[in-house]
Every structure is written in C-alpha cells, then in structure tokens.
TORTOR-630428 format. One line per 5 residues: number of its first residue (from 1); their letters; for each residue x negated, y, z of C-alpha. Coordinates in pm, whole numbers. Each point is the difference from the previous one (the first is absolute). Last residue first. Example, Ala and Ser with C-alpha at 12.3 -4.5 7.8 and 13.67 -1.06 7.14 Angstrom:
REM TORTOR-630428
2 = sa = -1367:-106:714; 137:-344:66
REM end
This chain:
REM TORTOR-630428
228 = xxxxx = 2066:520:2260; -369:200:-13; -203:-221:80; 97:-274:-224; 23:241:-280
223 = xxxxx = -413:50:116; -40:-399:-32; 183:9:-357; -237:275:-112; -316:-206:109
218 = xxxxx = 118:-336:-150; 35:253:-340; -334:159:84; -156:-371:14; 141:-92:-312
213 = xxxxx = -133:287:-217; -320:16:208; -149:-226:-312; 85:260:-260; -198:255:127
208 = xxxxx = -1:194:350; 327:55:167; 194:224:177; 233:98:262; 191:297:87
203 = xxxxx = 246:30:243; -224:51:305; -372:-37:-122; 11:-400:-143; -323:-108:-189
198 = xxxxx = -101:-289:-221; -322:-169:-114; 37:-348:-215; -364:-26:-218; -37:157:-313
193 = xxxxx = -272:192:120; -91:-6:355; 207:148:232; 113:401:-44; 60:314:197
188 = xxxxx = 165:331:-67; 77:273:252; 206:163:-208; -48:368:-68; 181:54:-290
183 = xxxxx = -372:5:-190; -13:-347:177; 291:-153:-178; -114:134:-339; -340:-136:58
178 = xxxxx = 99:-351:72; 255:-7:-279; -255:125:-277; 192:243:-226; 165:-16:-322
173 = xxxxx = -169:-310:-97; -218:-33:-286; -371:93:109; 15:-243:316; 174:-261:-229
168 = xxxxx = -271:-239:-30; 111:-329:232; -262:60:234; 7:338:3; 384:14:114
163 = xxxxx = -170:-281:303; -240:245:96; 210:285:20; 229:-187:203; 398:-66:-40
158 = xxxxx = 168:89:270; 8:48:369; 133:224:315; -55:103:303; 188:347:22
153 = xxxxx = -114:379:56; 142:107:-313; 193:-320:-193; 332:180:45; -162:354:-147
148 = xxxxx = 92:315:200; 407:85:-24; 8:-91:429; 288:-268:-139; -307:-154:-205
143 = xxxxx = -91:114:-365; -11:-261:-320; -232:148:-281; -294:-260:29; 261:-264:132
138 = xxxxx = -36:-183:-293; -361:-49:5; 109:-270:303; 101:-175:-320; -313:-106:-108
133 = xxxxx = -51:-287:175; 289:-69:255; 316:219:101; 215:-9:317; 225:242:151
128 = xxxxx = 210:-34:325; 300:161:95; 57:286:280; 254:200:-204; -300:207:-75
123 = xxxxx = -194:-220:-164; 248:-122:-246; 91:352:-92; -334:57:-90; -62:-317:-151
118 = xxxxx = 321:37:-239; -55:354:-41; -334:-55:-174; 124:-272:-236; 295:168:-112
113 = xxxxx = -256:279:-67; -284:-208:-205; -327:142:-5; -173:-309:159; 275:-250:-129
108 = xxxxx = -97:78:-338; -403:20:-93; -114:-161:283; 280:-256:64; -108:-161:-340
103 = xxxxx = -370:-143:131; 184:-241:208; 143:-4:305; 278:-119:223; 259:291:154
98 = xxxxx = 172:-155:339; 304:185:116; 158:-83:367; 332:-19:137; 170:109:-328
93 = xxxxx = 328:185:-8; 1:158:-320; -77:370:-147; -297:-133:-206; 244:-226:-171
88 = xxxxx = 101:210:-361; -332:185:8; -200:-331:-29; 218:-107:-260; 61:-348:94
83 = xxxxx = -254:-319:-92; 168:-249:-225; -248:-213:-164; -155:-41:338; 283:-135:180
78 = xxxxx = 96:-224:-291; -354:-90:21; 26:-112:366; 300:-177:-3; -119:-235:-315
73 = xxxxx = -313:-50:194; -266:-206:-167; -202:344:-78; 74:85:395; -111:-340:94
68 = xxxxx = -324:57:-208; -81:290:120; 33:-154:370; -283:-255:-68; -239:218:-101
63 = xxxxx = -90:158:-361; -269:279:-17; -261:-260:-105; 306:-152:-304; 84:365:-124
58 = xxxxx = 309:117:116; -118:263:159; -194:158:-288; 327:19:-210; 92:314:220
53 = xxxxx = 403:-78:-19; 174:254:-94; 361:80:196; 315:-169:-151; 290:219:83
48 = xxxxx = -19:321:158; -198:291:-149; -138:114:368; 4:-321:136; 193:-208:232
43 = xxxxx = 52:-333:180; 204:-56:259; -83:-262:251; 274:-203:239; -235:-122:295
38 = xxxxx = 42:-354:125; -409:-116:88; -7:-162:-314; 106:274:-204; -242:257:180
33 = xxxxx = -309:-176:23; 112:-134:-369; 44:313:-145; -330:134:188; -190:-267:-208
28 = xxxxx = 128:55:-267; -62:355:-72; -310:69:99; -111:-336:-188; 198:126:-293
23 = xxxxx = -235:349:20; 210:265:-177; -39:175:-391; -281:29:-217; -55:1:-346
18 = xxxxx = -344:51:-204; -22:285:-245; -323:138:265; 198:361:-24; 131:-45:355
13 = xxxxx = 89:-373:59; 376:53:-189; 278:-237:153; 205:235:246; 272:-100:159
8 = xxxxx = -82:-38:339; 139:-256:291; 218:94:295; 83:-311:228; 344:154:272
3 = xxx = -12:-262:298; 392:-82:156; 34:-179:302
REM end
C-alpha cells in the first residue's frame, strides 16, 4: 500500500515577519500510523526538498512522544529532507493521499494546481482523501466529479474559529478554515477545541487540530481496509 504525504512550502506568517511552515505533530504522527502499520509513504511538496518546519511545533508543550521519534529518526528526516516536486508525483499510483497542516498550506497548497488535480483526480478514481487542521482549507478551490465544490454538501472538519483566535492569527491568515469550508457549502462540524474530532463523508475524511492527526491516519487506514 502506497500513501502519498503532501506538505507546504511556504515559511512567511502573512506580513507578521514570523515563519511558518507544517505541524510536526501532524506530520509524525500519521508517518508512524502509516509506517508502522506497512504503508510505503511519499512525501511531497510544491518546491520539493526540505519543506519548512513551523518552529512553533517543535517547541517543548507542542512536543509528544512521536515528534520526538521522528526527530531521532534518521529514516524519517531523510524522508523529509527530500520531499518530491509535488508536480513531478501528483500523477502516481497512490491508494490514498493524506495532506497534514500547518499555517503554510493556506497560502500555497490552497491555490496550488498540481495540488488541485491531485485531489480531484484522487476522488474520482474512487480513493480516499484525508487532511487535518488547516488543511481541509485546501480543498477551498477543489470541485467534485458533479464540477460543484467536493466539500459542498459533506461532513466535514478543520481547524475552528475559536481555536485560530486562540492562538492570534484570525487577522493574519488568508481565510478562516471553518468559514471557507462552509461558504462551499460544507456541512461543517467541530468537537471541542483542540481536542481529537474527525470525520469520514465517502472519500473524504478530515480532521480537527493537531491532536486528530493520529486518529485521522488510524481512520484512513480503516477506510483502505474497506475498500481492498
């Protein structure tokens, strides 16, 4: 089985001169659902190689137990210092694609094309979708096989209102993931704030915040289970 991990490439938190980048707990954790459980991962990015950390993730309260494998893991950060071009494998053979967050998918992976085709192609050969936090904001511009909006008239989650205002960044983001998704006409629900809440609506699943990182992974793997 073969799980296609698409992280941003984009450092810059709006015009606040602070960096940004992906979650490492939305990262590692799903790695290890995945590597553990036998999956071959690719990782990609729309620059390729070594995508940018948000340095806020490794701080020691955002740190957990898988983090710190992944930063112990000479596998791992080999995998991570050498992402692919996005465009260059969004035409692969991947039974499932999981996007983690991060502030940084908003500004690139949410207007990028490869990115765009890859879940809509994805989709519609009948393969499932996953994405936690903010990446759900990703699919803002992604349309369904009926060419109306995939997340339109789907359960879904993503990173709350409440919980963007919590850490200060409801003036600096793009857009606000929970109001993007139900503009598209999502029918968007949430759990408590940063606790584990995560949603499966056909092909496409999602997750809340950083802690439903892990569960949406164990989530994916049970759909692929399904499905083969």
């Amino acid at each position: 089985m073969k799980i296609l991990m698409v992280l941003t490439s984009h450092d810059e938190l709006g015009n606040t001169g602070r960096k940004t980048g992906f979650w490492l707990e939305e990262l590692a954790a799903p790695y290890y659902v995945f590597k553990d459980a036998g999956v071959q991962i690719v990782l990609a990015s729309p620059k390729g190689g070594k995508p940018p950390l948000d340095p806020k993730s490794n701080e020691p309260d955002f740190q957990t137990d898988l983090t710190r494998r992944f930063e112990a893991d000479p596998a791992a950060l080999a995998d991570l210092a050498n992402t692919a071009k996005l465009k260059d494998v969004a035409n692969g053979e991947y039974d499932a694609v999981f996007y983690p967050g991060g502030h940084g998918p908003m500004w690139d992976l949410a207007e990028d094309r490869d990115s765009i085709g890859l879940i809509e192609r994805t989709i519609a050969a009948g393969k499932p979708v996953d994405l936690v936090c903010h990446a759900p904001g990703v699919l803002r511009h992604v349309k369904g096989p009926d060419g109306k909006p995939l997340v339109n008239g789907k359960s879904v989650t993503g990173f709350t209102n409440s919980e963007e205002e919590a850490v200060g960044l409801t003036k600096v983001v793009p857009f606000l993931v929970e109001d993007e998704l139900k503009a598209k006409g999502a029918n968007y629900s949430k759990g408590p704030d940063w606790q584990p809440y995560v949603l499966e609506d056909g092909l496409l699943l999602t997750g809340q915040n950083p802690a439903s990182s892990g569960p949406a992974a164990k989530a994916l793997l049970e759909k692929l289970g399904k499905l083969h």
